[in-house]
Each structure stands twice: as structure tokens, then as C-alpha cells.
CHARMM internal coordinates of N, CA and C (Angstrom, degrees):
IC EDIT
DIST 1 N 1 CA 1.4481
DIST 1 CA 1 C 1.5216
ANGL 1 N 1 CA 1 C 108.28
DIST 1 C 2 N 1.1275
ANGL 1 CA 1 C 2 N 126.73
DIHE 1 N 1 CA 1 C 2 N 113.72
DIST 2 N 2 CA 1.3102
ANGL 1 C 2 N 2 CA 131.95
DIHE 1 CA 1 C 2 N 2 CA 159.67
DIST 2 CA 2 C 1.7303
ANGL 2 N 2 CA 2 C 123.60
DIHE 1 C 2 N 2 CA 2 C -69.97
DIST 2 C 3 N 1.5454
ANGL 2 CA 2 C 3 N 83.11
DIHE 2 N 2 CA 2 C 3 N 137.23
DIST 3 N 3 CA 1.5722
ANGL 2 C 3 N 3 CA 104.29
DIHE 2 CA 2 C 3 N 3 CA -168.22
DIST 3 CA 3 C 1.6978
ANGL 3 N 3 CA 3 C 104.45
DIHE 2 C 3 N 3 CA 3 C -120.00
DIST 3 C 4 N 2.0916
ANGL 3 CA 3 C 4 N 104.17
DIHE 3 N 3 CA 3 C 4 N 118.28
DIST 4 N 4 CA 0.8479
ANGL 3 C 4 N 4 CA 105.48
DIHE 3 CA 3 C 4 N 4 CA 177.53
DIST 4 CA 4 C 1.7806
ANGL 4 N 4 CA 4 C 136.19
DIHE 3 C 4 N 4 CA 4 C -134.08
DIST 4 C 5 N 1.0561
ANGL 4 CA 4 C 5 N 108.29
DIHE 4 N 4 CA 4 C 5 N 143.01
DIST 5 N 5 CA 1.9388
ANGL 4 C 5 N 5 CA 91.62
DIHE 4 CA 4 C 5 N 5 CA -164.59
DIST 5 CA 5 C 1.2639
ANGL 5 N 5 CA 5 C 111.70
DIHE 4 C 5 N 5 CA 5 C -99.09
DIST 5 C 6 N 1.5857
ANGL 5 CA 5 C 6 N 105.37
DIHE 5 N 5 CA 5 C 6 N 146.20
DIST 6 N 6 CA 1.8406
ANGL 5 C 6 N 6 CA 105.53
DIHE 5 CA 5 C 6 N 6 CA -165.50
DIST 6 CA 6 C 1.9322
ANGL 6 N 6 CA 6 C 85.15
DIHE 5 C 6 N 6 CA 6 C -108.54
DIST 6 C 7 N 1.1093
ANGL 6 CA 6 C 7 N 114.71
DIHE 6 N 6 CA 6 C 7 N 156.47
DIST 7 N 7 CA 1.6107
ANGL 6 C 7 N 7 CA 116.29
DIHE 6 CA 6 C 7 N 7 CA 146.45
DIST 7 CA 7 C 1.1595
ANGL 7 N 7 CA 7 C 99.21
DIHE 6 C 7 N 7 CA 7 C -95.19
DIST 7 C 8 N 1.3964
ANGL 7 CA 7 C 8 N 124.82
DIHE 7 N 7 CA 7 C 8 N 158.44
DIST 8 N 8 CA 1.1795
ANGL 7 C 8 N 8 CA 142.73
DIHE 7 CA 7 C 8 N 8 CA 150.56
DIST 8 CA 8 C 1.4521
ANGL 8 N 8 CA 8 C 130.62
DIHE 7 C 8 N 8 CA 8 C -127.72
DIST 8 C 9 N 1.3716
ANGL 8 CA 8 C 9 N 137.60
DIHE 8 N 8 CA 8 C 9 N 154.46
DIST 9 N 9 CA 1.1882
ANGL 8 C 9 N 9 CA 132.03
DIHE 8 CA 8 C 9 N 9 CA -155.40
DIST 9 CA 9 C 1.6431
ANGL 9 N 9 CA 9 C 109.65
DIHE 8 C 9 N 9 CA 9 C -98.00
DIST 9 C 10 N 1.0430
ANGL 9 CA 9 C 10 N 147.74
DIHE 9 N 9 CA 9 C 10 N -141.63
DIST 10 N 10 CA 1.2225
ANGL 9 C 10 N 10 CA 131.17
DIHE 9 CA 9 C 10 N 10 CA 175.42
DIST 10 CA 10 C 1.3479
ANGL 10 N 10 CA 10 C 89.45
DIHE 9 C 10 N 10 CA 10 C -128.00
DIST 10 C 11 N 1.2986
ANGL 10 CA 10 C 11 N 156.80
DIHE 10 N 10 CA 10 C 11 N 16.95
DIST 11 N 11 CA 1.7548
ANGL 10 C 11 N 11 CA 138.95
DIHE 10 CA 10 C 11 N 11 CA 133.97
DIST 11 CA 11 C 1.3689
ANGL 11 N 11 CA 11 C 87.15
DIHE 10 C 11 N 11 CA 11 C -76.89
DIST 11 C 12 N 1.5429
ANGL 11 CA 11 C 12 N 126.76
DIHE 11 N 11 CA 11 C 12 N -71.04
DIST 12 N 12 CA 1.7770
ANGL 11 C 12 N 12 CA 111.87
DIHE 11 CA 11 C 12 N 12 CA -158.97
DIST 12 CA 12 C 1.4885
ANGL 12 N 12 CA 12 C 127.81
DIHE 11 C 12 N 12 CA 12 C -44.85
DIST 12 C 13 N 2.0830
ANGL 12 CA 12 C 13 N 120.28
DIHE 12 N 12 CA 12 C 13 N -17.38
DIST 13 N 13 CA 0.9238
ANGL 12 C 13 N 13 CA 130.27
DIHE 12 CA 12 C 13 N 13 CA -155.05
DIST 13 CA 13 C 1.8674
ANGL 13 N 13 CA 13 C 76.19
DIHE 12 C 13 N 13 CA 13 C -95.36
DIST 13 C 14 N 1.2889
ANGL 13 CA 13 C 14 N 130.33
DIHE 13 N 13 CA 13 C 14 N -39.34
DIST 14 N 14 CA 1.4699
ANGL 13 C 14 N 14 CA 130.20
DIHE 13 CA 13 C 14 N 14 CA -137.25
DIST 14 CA 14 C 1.7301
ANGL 14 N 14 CA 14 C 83.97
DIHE 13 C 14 N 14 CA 14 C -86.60
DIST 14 C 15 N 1.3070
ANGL 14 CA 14 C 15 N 117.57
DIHE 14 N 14 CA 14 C 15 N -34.05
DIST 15 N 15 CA 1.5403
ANGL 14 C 15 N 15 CA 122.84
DIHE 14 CA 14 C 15 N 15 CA -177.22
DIST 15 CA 15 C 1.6562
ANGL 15 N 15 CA 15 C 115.11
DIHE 14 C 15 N 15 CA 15 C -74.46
DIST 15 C 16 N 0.8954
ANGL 15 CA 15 C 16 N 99.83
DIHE 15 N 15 CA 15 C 16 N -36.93
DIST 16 N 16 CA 1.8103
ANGL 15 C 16 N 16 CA 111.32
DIHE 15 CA 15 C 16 N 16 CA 164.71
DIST 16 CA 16 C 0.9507
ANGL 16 N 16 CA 16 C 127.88
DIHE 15 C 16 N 16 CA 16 C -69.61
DIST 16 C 17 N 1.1359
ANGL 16 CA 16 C 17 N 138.72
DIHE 16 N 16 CA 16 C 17 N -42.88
DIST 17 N 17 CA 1.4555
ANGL 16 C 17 N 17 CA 144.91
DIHE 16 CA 16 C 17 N 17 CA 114.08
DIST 17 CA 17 C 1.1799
ANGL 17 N 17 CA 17 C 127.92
DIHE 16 C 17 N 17 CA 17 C 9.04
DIST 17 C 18 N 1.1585
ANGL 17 CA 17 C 18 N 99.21
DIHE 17 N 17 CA 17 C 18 N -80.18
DIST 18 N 18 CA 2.0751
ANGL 17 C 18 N 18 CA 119.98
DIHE 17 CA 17 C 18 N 18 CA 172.29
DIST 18 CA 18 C 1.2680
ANGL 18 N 18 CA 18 C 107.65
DIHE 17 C 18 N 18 CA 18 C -42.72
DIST 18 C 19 N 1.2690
ANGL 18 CA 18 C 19 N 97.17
DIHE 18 N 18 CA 18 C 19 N -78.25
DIST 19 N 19 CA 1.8691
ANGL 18 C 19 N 19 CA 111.38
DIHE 18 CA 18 C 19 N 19 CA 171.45
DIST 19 CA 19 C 1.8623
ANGL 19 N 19 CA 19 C 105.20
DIHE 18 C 19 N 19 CA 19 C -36.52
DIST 19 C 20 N 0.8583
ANGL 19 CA 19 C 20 N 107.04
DIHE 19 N 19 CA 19 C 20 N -56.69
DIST 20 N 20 CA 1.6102
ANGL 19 C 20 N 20 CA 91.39
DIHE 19 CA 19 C 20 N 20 CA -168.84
DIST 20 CA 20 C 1.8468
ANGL 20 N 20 CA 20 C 110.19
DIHE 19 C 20 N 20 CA 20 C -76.53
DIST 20 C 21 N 1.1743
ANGL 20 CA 20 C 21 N 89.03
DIHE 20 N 20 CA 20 C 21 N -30.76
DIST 21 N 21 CA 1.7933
ANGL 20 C 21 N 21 CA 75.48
DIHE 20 CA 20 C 21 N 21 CA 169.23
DIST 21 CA 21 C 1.7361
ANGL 21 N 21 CA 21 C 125.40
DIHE 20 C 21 N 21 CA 21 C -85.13
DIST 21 C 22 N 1.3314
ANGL 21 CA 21 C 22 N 84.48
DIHE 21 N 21 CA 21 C 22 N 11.97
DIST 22 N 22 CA 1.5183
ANGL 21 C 22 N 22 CA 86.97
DIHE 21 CA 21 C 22 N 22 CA 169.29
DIST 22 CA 22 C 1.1529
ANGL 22 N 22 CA 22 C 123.45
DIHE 21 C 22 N 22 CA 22 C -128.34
DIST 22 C 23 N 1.8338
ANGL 22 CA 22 C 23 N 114.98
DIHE 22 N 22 CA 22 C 23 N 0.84
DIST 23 N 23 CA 1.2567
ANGL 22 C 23 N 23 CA 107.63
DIHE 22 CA 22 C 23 N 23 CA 177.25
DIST 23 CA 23 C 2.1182
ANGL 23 N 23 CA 23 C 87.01
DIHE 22 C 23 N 23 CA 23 C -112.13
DIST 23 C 24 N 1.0187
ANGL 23 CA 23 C 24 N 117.26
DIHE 23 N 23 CA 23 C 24 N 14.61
DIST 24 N 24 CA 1.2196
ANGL 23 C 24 N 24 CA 126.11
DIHE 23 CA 23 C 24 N 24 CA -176.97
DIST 24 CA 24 C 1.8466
ANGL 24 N 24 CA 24 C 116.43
DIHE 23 C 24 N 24 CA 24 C 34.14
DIST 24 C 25 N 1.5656
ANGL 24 CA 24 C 25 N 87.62
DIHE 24 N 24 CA 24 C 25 N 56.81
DIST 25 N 25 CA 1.4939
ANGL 24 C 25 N 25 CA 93.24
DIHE 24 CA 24 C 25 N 25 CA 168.18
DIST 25 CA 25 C 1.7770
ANGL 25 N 25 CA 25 C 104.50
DIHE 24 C 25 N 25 CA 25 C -146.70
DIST 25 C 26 N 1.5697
ANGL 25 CA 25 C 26 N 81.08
DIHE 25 N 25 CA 25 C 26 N 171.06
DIST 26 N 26 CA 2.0567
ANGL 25 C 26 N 26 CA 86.25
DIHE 25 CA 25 C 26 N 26 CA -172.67
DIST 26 CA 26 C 1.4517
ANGL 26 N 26 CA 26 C 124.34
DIHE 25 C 26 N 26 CA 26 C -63.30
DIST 26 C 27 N 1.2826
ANGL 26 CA 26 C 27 N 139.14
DIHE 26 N 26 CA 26 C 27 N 172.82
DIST 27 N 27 CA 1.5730
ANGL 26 C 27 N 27 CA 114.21
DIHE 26 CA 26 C 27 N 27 CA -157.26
DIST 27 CA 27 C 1.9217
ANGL 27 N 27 CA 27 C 102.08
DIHE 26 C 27 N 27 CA 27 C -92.85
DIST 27 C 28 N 1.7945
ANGL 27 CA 27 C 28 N 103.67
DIHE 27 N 27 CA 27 C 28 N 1.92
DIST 28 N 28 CA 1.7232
ANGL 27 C 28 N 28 CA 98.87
DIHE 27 CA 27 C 28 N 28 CA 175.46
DIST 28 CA 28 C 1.3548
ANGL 28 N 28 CA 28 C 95.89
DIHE 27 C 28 N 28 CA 28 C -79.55
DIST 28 C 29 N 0.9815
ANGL 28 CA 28 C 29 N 135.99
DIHE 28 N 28 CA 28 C 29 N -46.54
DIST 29 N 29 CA 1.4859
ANGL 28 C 29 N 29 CA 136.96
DIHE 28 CA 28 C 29 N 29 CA -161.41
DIST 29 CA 29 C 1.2741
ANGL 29 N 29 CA 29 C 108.15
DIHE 28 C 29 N 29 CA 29 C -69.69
DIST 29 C 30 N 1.0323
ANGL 29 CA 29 C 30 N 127.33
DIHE 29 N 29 CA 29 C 30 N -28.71
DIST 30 N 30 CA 1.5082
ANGL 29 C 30 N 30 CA 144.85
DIHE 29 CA 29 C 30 N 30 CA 170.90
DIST 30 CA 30 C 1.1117
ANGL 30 N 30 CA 30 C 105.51
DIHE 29 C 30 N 30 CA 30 C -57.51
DIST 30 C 31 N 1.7040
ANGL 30 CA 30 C 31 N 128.07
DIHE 30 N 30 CA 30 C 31 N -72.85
DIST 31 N 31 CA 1.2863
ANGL 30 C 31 N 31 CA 135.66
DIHE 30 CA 30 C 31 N 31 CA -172.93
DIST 31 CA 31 C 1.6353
ANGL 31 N 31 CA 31 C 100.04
DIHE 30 C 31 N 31 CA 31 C -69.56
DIST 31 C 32 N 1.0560
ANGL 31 CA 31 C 32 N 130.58
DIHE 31 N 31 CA 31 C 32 N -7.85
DIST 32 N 32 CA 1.7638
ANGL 31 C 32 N 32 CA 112.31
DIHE 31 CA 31 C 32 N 32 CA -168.11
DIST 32 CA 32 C 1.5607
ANGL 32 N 32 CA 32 C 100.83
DIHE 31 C 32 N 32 CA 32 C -108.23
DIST 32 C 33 N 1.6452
ANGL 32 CA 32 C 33 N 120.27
DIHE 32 N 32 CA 32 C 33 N -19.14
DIST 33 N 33 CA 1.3488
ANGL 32 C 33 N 33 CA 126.33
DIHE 32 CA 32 C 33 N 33 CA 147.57
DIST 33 CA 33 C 1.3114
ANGL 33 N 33 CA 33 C 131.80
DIHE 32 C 33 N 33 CA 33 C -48.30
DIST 33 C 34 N 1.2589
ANGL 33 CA 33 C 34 N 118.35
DIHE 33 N 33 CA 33 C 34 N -29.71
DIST 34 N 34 CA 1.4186
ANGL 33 C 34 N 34 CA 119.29
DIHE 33 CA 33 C 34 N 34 CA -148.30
DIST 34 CA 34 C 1.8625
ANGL 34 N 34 CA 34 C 85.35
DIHE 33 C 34 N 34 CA 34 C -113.59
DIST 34 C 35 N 1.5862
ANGL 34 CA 34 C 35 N 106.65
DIHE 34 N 34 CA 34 C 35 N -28.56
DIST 35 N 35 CA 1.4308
ANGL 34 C 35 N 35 CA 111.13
DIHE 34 CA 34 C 35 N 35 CA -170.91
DIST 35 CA 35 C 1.9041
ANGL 35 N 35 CA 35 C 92.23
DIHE 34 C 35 N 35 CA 35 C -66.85
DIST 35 C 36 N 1.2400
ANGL 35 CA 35 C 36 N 132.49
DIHE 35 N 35 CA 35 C 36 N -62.80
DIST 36 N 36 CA 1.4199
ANGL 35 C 36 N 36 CA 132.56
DIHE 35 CA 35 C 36 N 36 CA -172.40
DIST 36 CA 36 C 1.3751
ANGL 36 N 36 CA 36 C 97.36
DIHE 35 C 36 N 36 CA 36 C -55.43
DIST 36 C 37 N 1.1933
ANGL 36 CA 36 C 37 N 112.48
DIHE 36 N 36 CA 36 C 37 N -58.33
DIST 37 N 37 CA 2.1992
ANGL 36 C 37 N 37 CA 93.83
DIHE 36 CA 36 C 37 N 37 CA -172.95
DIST 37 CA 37 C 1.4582
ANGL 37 N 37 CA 37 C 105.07
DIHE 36 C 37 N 37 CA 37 C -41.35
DIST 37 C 38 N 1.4365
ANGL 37 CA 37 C 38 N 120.28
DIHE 37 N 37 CA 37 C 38 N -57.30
DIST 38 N 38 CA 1.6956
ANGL 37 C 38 N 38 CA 113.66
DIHE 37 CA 37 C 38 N 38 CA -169.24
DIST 38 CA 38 C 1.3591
ANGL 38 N 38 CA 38 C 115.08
DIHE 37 C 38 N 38 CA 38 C -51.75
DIST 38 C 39 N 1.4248
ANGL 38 CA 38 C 39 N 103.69
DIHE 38 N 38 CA 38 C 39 N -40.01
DIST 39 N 39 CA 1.3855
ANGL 38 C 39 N 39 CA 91.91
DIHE 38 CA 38 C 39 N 39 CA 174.19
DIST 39 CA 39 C 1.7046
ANGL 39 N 39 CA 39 C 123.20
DIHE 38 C 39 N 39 CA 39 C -93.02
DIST 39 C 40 N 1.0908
ANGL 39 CA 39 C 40 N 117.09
DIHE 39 N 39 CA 39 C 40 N -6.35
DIST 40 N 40 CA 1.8473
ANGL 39 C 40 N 40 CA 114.16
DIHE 39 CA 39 C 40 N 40 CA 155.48
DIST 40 CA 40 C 1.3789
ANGL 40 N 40 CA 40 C 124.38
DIHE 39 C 40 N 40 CA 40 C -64.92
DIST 40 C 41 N 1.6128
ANGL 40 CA 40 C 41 N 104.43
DIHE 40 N 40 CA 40 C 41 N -29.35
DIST 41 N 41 CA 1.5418
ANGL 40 C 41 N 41 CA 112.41
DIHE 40 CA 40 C 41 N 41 CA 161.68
DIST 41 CA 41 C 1.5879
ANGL 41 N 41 CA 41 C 117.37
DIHE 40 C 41 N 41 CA 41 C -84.76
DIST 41 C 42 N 1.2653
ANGL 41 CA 41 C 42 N 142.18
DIHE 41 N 41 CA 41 C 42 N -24.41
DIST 42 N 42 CA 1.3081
ANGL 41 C 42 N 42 CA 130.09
DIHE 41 CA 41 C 42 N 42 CA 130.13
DIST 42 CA 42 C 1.7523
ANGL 42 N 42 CA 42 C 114.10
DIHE 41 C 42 N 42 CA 42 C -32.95
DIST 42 C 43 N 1.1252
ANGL 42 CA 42 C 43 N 118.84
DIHE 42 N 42 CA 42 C 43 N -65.04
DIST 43 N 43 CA 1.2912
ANGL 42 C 43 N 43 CA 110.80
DIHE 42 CA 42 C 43 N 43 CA -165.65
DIST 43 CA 43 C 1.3059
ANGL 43 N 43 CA 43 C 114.22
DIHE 42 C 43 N 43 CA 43 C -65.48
DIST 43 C 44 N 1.3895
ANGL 43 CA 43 C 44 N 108.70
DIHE 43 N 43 CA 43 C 44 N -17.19
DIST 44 N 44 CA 1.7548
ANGL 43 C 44 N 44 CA 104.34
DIHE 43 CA 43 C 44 N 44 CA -178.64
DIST 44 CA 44 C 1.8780
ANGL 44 N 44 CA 44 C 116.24
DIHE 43 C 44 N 44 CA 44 C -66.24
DIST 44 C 45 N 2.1247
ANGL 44 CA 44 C 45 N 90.50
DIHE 44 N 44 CA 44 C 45 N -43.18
DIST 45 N 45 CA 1.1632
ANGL 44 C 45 N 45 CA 117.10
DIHE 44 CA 44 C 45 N 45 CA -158.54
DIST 45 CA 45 C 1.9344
ANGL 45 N 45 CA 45 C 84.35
DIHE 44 C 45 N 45 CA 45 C -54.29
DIST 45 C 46 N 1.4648
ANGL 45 CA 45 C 46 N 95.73
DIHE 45 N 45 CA 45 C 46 N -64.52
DIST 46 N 46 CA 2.0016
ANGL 45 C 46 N 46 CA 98.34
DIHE 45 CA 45 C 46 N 46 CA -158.89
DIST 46 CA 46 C 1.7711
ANGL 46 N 46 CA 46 C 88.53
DIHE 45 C 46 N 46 CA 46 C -46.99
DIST 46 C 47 N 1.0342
ANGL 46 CA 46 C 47 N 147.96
DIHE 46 N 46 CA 46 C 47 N -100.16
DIST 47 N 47 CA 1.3573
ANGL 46 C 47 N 47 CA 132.39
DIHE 46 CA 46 C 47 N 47 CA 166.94
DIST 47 CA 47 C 0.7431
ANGL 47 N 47 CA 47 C 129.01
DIHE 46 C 47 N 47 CA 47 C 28.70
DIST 47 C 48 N 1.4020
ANGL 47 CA 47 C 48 N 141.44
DIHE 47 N 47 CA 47 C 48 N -82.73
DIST 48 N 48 CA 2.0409
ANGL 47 C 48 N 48 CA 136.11
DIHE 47 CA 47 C 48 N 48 CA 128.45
DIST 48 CA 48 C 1.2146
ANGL 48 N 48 CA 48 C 101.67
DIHE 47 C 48 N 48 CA 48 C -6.14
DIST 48 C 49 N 1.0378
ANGL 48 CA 48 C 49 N 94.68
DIHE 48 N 48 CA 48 C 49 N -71.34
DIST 49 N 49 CA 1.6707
ANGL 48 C 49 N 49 CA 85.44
DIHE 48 CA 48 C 49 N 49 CA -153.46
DIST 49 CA 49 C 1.2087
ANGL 49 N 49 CA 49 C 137.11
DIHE 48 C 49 N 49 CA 49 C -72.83
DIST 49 C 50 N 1.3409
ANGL 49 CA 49 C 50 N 115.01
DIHE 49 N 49 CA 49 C 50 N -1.34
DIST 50 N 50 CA 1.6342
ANGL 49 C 50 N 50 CA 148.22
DIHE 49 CA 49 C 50 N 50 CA 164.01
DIST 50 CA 50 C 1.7058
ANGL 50 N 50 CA 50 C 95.56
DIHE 49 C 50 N 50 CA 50 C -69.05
DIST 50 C 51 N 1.1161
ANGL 50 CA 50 C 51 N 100.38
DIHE 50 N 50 CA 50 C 51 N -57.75
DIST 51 N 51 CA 1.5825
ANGL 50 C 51 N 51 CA 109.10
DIHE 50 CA 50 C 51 N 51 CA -169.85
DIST 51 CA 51 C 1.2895
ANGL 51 N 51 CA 51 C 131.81
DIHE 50 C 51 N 51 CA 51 C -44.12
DIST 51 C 52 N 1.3159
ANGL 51 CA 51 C 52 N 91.51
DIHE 51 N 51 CA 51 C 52 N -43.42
DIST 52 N 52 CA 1.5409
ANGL 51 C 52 N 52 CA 123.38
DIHE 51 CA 51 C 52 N 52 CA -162.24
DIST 52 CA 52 C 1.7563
ANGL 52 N 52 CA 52 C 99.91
DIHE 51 C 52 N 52 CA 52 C -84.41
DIST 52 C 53 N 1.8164
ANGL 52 CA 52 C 53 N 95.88
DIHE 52 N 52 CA 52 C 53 N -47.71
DIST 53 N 53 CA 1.7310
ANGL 52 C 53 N 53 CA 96.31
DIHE 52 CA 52 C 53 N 53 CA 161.17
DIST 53 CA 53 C 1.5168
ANGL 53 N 53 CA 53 C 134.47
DIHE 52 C 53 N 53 CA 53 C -33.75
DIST 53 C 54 N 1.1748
ANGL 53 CA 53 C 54 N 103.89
DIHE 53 N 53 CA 53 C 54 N -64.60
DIST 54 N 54 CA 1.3015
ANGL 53 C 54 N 54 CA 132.48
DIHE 53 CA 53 C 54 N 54 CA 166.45
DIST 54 CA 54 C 1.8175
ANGL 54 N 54 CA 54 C 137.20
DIHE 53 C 54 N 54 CA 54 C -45.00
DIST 54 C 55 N 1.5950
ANGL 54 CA 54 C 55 N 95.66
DIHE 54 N 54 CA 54 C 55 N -11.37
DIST 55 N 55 CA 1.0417
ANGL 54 C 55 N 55 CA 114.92
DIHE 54 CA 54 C 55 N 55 CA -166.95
DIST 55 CA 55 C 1.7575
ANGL 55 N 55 CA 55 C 88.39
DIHE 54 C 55 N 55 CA 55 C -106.48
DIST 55 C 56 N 1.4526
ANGL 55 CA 55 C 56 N 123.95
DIHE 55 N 55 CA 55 C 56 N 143.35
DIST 56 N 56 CA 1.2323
ANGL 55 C 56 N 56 CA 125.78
DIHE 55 CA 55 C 56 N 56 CA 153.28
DIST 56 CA 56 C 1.7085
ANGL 56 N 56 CA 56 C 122.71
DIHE 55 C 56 N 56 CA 56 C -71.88
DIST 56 C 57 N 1.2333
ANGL 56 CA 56 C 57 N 109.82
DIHE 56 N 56 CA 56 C 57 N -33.57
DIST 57 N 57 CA 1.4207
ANGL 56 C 57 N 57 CA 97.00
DIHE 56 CA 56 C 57 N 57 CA -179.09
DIST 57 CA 57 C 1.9086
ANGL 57 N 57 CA 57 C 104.63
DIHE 56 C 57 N 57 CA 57 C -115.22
DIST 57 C 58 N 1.3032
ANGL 57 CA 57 C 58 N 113.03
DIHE 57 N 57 CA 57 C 58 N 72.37
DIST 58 N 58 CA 1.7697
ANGL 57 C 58 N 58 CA 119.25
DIHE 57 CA 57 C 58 N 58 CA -160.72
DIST 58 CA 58 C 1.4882
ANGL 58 N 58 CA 58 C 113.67
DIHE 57 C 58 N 58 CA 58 C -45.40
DIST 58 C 59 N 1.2790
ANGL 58 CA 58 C 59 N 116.17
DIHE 58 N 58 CA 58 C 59 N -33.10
DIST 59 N 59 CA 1.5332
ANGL 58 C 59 N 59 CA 117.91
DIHE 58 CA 58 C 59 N 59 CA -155.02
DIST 59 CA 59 C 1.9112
ANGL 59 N 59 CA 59 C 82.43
DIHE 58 C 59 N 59 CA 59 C -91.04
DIST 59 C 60 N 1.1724
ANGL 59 CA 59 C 60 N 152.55
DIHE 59 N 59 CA 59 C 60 N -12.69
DIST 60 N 60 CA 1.5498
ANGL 59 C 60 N 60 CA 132.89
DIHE 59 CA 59 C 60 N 60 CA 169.86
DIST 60 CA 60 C 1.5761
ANGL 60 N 60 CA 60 C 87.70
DIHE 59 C 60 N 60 CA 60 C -111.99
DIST 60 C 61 N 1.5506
ANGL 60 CA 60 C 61 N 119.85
DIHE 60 N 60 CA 60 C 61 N 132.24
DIST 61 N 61 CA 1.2287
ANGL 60 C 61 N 61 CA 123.42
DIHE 60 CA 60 C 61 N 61 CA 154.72
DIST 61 CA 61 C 2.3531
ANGL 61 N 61 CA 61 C 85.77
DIHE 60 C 61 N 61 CA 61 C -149.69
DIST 61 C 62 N 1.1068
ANGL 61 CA 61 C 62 N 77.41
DIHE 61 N 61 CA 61 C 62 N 163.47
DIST 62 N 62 CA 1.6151
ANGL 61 C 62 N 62 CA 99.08
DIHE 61 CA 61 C 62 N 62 CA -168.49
DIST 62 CA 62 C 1.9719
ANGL 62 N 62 CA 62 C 94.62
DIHE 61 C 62 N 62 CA 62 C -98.35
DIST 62 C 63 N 1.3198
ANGL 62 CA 62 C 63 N 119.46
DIHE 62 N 62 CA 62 C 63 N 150.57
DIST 63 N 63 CA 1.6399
ANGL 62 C 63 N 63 CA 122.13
DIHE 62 CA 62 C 63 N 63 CA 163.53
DIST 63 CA 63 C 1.6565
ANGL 63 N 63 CA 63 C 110.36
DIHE 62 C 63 N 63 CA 63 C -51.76
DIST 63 C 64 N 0.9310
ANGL 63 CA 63 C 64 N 93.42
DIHE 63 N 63 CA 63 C 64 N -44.36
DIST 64 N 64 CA 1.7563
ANGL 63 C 64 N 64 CA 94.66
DIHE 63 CA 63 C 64 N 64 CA -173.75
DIST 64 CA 64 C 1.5262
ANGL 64 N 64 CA 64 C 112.99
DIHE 63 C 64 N 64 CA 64 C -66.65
DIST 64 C 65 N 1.3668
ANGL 64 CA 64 C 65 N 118.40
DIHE 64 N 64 CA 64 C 65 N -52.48
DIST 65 N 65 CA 1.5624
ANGL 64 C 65 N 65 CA 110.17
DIHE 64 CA 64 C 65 N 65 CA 158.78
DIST 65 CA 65 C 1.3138
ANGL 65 N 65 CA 65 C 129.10
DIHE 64 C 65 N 65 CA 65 C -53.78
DIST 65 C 66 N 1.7462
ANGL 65 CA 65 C 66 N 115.34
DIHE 65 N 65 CA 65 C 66 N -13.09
DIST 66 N 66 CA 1.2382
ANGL 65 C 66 N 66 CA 101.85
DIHE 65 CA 65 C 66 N 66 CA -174.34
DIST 66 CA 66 C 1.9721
ANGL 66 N 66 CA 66 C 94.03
DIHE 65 C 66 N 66 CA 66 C -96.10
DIST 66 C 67 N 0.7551
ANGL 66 CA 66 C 67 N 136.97
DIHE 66 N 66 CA 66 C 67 N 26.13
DIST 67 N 67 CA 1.2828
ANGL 66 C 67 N 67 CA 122.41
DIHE 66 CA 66 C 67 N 67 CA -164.01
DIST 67 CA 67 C 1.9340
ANGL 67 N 67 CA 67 C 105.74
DIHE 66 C 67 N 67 CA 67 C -142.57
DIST 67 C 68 N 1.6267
ANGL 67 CA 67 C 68 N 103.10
DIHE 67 N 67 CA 67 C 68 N -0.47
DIST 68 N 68 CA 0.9969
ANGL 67 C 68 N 68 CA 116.60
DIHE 67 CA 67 C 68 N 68 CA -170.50
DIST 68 CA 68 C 1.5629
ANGL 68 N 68 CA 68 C 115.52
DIHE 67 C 68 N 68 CA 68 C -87.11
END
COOR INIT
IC SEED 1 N 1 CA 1 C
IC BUILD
């Protein structure tokens, strides 16, 4: 398991903070949450955007084709 140290500035420390006392968890769990959303929203984006490739006419595609 890799172990790694962030600096933070004193707004980023005051925002980390916030966030964790309000999602009432520790500040790793915090950062390793927020690390998978960015990348599920990467993965969505390439997804689109494969899609949209794939399509001859990109700018009209329907919900149902995109999910197909």
C-alpha cells in the first residue's frame, strides 16, 4: 500500500476540513472518494466520446443509443 503526503495551503486545509466534518469521515477517505468520482467522470466522458465517434452523424444521437 502506498503512502502519500499532500501539502496543503491554508484555504485547501480550511476546505478539507469542512468537507470532512460534514461528510463525517477521515480526511483519507475523503481524498480516495473524491479520487474515484474524477475518475468515473473521466470514464463516463471517454464513453461519450467513443460514442459520439462512432456515430456518423455525432451532434443527433437519441438517450437510448447513448446508453446502449
Amino acid at each position: 500500500m502506498a503512502v502519500i503526503s499532500v501539502r496543503l495551503n491554508t484555504e485547501e486545509e480550511r476546505i478539507l476540513r469542512a468537507f470532512t466534518d460534514y461528510f463525517h469521515v477521515e480526511r483519507s477517505t475523503l481524498l480516495k472518494k473524491s479520487m474515484y468520482e474524477l475518475y468515473e467522470d473521466i470514464q463516463d466522458i471517454r464513453f461519450i466520446e467513443e460514442r459520439i465517434e462512432s456515430k456518423k452523424n455525432p451532434e443527433y444521437i437519441t438517450v437510448e443509443e447513448l446508453f446502449v
